[in-house]
Each structure stands twice: as C-alpha cells, then as structure tokens.
OpenMM code with the backbone's topology and positions (N, CA, C; nanometers):
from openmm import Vec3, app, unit

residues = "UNK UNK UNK UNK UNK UNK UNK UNK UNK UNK UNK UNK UNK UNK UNK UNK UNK UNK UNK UNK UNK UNK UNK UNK UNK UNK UNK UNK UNK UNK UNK UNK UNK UNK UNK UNK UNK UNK UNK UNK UNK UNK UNK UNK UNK UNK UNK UNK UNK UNK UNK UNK UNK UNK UNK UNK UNK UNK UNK UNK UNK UNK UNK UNK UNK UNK UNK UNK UNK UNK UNK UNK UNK UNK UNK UNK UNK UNK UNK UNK UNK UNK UNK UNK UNK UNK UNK".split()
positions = [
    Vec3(-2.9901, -0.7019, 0.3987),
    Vec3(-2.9356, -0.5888, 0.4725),
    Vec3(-3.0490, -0.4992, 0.5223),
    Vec3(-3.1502, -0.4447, 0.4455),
    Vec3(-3.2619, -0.3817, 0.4584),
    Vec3(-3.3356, -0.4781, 0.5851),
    Vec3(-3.3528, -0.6157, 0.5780),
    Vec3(-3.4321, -0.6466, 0.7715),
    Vec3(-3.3437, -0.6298, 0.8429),
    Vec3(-3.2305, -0.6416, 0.8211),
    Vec3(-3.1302, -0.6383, 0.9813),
    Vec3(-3.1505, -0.5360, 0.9835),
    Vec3(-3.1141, -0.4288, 0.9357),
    Vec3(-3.1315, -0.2734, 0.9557),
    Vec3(-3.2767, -0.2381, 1.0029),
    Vec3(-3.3786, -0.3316, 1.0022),
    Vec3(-3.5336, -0.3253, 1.0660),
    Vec3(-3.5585, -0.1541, 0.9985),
    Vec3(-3.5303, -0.1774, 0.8422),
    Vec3(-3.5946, -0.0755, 0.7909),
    Vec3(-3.6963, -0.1099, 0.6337),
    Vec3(-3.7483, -0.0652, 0.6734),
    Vec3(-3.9120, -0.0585, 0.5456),
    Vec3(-3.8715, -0.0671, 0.4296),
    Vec3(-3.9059, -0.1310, 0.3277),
    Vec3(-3.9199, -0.1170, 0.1945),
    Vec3(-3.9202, 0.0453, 0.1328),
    Vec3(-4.0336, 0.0737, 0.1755),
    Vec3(-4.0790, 0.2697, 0.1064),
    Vec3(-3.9479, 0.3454, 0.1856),
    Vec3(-3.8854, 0.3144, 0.3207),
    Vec3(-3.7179, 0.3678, 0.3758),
    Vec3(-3.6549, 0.3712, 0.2979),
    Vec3(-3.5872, 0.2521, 0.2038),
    Vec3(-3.4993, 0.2259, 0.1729),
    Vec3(-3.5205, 0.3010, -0.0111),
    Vec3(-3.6752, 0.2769, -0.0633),
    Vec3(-3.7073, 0.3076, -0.1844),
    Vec3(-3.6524, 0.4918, -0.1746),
    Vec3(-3.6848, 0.5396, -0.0417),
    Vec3(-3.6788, 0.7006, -0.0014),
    Vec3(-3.5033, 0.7628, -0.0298),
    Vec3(-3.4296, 0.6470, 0.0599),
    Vec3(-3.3197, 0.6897, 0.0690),
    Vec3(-3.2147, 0.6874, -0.0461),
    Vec3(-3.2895, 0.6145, -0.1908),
    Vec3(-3.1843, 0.5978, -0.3268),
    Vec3(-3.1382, 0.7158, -0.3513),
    Vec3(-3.0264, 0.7385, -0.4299),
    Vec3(-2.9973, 0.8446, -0.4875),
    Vec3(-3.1073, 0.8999, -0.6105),
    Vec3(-3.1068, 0.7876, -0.6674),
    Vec3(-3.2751, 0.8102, -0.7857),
    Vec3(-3.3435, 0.7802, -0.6675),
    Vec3(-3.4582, 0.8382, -0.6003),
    Vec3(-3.5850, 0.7635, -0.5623),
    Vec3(-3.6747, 0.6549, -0.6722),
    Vec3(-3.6942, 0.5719, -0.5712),
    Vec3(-3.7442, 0.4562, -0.6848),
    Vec3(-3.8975, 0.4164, -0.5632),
    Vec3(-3.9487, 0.3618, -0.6267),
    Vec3(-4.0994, 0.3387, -0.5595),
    Vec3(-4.1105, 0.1952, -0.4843),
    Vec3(-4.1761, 0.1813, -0.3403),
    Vec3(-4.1512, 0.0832, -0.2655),
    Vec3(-4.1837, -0.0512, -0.3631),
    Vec3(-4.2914, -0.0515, -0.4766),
    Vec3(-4.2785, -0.1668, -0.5454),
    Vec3(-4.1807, -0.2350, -0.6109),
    Vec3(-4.0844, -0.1391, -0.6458),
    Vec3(-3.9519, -0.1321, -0.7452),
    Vec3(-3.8514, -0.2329, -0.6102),
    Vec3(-3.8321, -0.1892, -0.4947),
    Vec3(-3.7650, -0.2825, -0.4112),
    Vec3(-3.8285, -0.4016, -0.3160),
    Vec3(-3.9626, -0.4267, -0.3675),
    Vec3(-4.0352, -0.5445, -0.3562),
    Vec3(-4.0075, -0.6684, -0.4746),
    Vec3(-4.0007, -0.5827, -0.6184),
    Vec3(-3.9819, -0.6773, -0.6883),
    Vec3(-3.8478, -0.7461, -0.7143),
    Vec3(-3.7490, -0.6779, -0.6966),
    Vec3(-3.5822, -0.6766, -0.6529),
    Vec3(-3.6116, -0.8078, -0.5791),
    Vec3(-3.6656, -0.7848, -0.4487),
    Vec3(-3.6312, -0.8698, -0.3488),
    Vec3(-3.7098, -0.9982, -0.3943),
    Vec3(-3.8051, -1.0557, -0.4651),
    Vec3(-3.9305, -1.1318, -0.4857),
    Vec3(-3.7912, -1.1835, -0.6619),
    Vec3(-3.7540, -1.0712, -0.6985),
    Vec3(-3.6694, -1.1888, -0.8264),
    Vec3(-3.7483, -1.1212, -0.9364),
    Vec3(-3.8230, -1.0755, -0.9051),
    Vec3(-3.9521, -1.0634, -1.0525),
    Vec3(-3.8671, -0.9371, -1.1547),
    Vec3(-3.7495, -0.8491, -1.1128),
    Vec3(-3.6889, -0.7036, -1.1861),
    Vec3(-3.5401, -0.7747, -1.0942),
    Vec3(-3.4625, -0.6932, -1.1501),
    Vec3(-3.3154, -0.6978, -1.1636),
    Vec3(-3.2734, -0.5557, -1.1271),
    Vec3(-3.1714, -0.5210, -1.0383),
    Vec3(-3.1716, -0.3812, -1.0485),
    Vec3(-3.0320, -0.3766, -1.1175),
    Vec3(-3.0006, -0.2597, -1.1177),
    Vec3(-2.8561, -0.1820, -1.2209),
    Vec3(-2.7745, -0.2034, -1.1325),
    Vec3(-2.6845, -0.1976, -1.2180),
    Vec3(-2.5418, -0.1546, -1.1704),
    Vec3(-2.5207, -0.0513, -1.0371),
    Vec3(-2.5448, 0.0182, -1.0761),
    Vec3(-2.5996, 0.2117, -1.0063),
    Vec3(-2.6731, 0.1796, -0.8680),
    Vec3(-2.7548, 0.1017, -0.8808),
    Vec3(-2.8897, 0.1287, -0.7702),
    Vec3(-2.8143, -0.0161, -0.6750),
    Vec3(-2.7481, -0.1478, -0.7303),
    Vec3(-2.6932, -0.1924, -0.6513),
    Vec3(-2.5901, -0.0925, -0.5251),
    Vec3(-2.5034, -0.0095, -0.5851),
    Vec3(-2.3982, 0.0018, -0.5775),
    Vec3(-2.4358, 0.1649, -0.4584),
    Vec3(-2.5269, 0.1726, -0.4679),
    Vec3(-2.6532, 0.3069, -0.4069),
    Vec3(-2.6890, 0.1927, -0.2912),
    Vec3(-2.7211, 0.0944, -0.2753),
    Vec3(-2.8161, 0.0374, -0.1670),
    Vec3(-2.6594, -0.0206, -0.0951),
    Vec3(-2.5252, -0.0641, -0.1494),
    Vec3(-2.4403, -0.0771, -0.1020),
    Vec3(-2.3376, 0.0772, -0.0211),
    Vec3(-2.4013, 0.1808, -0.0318),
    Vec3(-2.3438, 0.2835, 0.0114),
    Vec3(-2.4503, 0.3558, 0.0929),
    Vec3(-2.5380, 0.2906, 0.1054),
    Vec3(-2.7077, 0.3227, 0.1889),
    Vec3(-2.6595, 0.2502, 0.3274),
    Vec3(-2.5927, 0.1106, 0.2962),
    Vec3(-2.6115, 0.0153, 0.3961),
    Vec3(-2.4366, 0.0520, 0.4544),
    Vec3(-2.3738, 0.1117, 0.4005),
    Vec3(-2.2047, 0.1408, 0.4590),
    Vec3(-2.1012, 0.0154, 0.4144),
    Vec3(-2.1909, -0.0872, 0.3284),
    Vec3(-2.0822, -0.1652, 0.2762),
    Vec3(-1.9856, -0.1103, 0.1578),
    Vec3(-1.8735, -0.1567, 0.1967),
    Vec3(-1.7697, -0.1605, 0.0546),
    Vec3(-1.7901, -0.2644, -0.0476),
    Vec3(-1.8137, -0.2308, -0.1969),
    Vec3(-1.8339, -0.2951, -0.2597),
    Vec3(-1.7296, -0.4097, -0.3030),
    Vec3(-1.6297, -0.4245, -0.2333),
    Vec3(-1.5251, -0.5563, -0.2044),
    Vec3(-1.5886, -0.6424, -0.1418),
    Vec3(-1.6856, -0.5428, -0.0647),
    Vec3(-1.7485, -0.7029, 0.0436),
    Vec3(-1.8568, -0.7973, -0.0141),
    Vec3(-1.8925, -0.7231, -0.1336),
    Vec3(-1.9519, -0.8269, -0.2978),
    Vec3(-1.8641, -0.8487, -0.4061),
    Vec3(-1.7857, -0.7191, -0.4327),
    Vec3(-1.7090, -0.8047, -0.5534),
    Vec3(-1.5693, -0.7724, -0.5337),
    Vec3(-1.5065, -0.8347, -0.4118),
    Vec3(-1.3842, -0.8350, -0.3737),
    Vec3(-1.2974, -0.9610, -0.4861),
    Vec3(-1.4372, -1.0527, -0.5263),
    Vec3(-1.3343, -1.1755, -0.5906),
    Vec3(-1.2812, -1.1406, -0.7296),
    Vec3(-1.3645, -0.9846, -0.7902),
    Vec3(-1.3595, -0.9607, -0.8949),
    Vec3(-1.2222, -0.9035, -0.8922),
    Vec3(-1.1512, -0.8620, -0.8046),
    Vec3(-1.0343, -0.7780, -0.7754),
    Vec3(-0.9267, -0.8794, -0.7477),
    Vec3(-0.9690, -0.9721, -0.6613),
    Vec3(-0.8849, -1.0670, -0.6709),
    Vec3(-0.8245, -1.1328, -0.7451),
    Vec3(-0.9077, -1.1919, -0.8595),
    Vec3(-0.9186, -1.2671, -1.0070),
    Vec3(-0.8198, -1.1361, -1.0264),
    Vec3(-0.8645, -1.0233, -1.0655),
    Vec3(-0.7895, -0.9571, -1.1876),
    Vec3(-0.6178, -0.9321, -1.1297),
    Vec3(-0.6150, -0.8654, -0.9467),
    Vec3(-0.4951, -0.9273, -0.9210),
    Vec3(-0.3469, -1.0485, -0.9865),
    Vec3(-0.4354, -1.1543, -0.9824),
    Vec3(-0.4012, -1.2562, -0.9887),
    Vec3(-0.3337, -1.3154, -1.1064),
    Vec3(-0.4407, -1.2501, -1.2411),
    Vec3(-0.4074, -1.2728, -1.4041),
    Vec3(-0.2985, -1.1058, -1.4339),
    Vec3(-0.2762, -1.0302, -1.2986),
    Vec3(-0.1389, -0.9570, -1.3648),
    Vec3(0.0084, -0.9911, -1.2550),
    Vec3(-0.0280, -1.0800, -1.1690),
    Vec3(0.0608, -1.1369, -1.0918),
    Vec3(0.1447, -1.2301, -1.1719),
    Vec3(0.0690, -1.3122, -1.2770),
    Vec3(0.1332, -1.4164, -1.3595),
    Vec3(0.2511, -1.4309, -1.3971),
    Vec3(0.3807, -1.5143, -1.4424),
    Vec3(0.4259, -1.4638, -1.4962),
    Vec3(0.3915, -1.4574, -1.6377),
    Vec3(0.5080, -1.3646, -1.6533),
    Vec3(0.4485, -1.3327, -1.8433),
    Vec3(0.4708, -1.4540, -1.9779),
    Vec3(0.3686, -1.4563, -2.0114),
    Vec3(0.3948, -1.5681, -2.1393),
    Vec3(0.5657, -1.5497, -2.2374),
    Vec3(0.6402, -1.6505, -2.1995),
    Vec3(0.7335, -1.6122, -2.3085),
    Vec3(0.7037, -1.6454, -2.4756),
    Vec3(0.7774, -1.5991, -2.5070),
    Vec3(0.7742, -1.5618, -2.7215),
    Vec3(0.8131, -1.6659, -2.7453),
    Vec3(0.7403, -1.7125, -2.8348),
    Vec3(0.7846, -1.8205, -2.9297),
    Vec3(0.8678, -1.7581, -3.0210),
    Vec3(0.9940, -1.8329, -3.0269),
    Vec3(1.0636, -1.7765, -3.1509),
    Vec3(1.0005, -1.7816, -3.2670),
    Vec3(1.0089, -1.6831, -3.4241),
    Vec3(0.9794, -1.6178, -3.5207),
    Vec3(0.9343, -1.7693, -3.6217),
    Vec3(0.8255, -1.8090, -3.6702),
    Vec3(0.8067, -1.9596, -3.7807),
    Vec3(0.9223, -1.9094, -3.8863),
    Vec3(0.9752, -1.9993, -3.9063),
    Vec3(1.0140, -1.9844, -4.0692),
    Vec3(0.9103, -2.0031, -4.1308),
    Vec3(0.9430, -1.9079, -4.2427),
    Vec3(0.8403, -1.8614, -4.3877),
    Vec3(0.8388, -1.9363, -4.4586),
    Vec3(0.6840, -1.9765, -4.5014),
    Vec3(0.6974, -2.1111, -4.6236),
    Vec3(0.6680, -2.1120, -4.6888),
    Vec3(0.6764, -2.1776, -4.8379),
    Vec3(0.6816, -2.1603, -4.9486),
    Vec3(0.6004, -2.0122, -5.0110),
    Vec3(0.4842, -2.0728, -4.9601),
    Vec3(0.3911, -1.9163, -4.9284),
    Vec3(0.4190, -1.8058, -4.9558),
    Vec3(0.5230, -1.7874, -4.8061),
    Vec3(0.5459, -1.6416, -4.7965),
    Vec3(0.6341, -1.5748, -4.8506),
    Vec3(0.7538, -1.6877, -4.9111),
    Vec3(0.8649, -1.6338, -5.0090),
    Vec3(0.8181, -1.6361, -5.1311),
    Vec3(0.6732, -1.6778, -5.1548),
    Vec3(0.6663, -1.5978, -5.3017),
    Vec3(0.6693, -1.7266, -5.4236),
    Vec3(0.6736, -1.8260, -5.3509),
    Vec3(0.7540, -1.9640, -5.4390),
    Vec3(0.6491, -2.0615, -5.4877),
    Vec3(0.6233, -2.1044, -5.5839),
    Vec3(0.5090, -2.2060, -5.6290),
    Vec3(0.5792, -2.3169, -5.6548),
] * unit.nanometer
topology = app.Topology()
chain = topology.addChain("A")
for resn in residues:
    res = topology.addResidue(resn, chain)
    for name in ("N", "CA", "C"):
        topology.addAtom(name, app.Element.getBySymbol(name[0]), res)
C-alpha cells in the first residue's frame, strides 16, 4: 500500500499514531520484526482501508458458526451402578 501511494518509508514511519522510526517499517517490510496488532490496524487507517478488507474472513467464519443450527441434547445417560451408590 505504502508504493502505490508513492510514499517513503520515514512518511509513513511519520504518520503512525505512535511514531515509529523509518527502520522499524523497513524491517516490517524485509520480514526481519512483526508489527502489533495496533500499528497494523494504524497503517490500515493511514491507508483508508477497512479492516474487513484483511480480516473480513474472520467475520465471516464467526458469522457462520452462529448461523448453525443448534446442536440438539442428548437425552439424560442412565446412572450406573456408580452413581446409585451400588457395589
């Protein structure tokens, strides 16, 4: 998103909500650091994306497992020897 936008590394390091240092979004991009939760979700509101347009499938999935229908009940085990107490 940062080349289509034909904007700089130290731009984009400028515009975080934390400022973070142009090396910090060199190493992001190179694999070498991982960024947060936060600073993803900051470079996704930098660039005007909705974060559906990355984790739309996560919404979907969870959709989906309350769309289900509902597991029906197994009727109640009878109690065995066990549980009535009986040797």
């Amino acid at each position: 998103m940062r080349i289509q936008q034909k904007m700089s590394q130290a731009e984009l390091a400028k515009k975080m909500s934390v400022p973070v240092d142009q090396s910090t979004i060199s190493n992001w991009e190179s694999g070498k650091t991982i960024m947060d939760l936060e600073q993803l979700l900051d470079i996704l509101m930098i660039f005007g994306k909705d974060w559906k347009s990355f984790f739309g499938f996560l919404a979907d999935n969870a959709e989906r497992r309350t769309t289900k229908k509902p597991l029906q009940k197994e009727p109640p085990m009878e109690p065995n020897a066990e549980d009535k107490g009986e040797d």
